[in-house]
N, C-alpha and C positions, 0 to 999 in steps of 0.2 A: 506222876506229875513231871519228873523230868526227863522222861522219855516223851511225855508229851511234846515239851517246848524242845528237846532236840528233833522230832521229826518235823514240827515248824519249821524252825530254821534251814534241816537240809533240804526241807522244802521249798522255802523260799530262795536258795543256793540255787539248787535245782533248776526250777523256776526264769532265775536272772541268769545263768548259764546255755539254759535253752530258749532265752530270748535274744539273748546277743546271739547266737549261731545261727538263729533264723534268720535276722538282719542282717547280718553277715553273707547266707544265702543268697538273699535277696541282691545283695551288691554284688554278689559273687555272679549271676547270673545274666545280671544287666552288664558289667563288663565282658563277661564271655560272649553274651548277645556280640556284642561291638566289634569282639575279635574272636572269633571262634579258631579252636586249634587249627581248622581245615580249610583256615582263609588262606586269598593271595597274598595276603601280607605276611602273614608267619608262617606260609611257604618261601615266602622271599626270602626271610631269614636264614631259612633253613639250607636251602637248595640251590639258590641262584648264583652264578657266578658272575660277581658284581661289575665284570671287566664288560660285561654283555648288557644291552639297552632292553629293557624292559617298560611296560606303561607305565605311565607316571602316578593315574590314578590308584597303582596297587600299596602306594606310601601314606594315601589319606588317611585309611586306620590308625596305621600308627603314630599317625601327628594326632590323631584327634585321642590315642590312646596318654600324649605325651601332655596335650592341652587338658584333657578331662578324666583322668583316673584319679587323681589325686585334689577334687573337688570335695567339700564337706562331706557331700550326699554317698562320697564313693572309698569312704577311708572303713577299715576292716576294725570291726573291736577287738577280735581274736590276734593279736601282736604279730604272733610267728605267719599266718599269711597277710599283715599288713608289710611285714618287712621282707617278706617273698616278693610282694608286688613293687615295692620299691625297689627293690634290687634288679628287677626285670625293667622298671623305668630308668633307673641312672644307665644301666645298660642300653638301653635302646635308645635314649638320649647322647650319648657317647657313639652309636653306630650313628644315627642321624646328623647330628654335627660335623662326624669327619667326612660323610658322605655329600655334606653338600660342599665340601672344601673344593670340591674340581667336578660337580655336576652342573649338568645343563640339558637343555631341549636337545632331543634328534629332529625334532620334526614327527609329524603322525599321528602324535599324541605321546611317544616314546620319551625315556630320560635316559640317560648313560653320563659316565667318566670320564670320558671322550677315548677309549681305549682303540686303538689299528688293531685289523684283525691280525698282522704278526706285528706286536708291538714289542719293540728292543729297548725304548727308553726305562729303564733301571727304576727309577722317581714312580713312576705307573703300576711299574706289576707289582713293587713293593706296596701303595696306596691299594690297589684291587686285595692285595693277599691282606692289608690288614684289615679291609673292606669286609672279606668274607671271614675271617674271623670273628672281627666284630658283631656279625651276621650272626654266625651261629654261637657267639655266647649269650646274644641276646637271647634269640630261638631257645637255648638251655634254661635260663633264667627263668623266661616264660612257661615251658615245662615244667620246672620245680615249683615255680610257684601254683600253676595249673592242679598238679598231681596234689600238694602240699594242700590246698582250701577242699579239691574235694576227696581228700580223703578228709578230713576235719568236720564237715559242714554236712550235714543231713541231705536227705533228696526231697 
């Protein structure tokens, strides 16, 4: 009898443990939908050296990562990749802020710093160097969190 009601129970353990990681899944897919490792946006992150004009629409993901990941429908039951994900958003939110501190239009469709190709002013390269930093901690962030859900989360 009371091996009965213990296989109940880690049954229903079970059960509510493999139901959250499917929703989880689910969220987890629809946001990578949005921003896949292989986009231009977190190649920007990655790669770009931020003194250099780039298109502007390659920033939309990740406004709309900064506007819509953290919506009801999109918060992780599993703790450790909800707190992944946030960490990747205050990051990415902290590179987006300082980046519009001195951005603007090229013209073309382009956005830039406003960086000279030999730029000497001091205020700039320091602004670009934290520019790309900022870049790639985000970039990191979003890898851990990336690697973090799916190793966690079923296929």
């Amino acid at each position: 009898m009371q091996e009965e009601i213990l296989k109940y129970l880690v049954g229903l353990l079970t059960f509510g443990i493999s139901q959250k990681r499917l929703k989880d899944r689910k969220v987890f897919d629809r946001l990578i939908g949005q921003l896949p490792p292989s986009s231009s946006a977190i190649l920007l992150l990655k790669d770009h050296d931020m003194g250099a004009p780039f298109r502007h629409e390659i920033m939309n993901p990740l406004y709309d990562a900064l506007t819509s990941w953290n919506n009801v429908d999109n918060i992780f039951q599993t703790k450790g990749i909800e707190k992944r994900k946030n960490e990747f958003l205050d990051k990415l939110r902290e590179f987006t802020h300082r980046f519009s501190d001195k951005s603007g239009e090229e013209g073309g469709g382009f956005i830039s710093i406003g960086m000279k190709d030999y730029e000497d002013r001091v205020d700039m390269i320091k602004y670009r160097d934290t520019l790309n930093r900022l870049g790639t901690e985000a970039y990191e962030k979003y890898n851990e969190f990336y690697n973090f859900a799916h190793r966690k989360l079923p296929v």
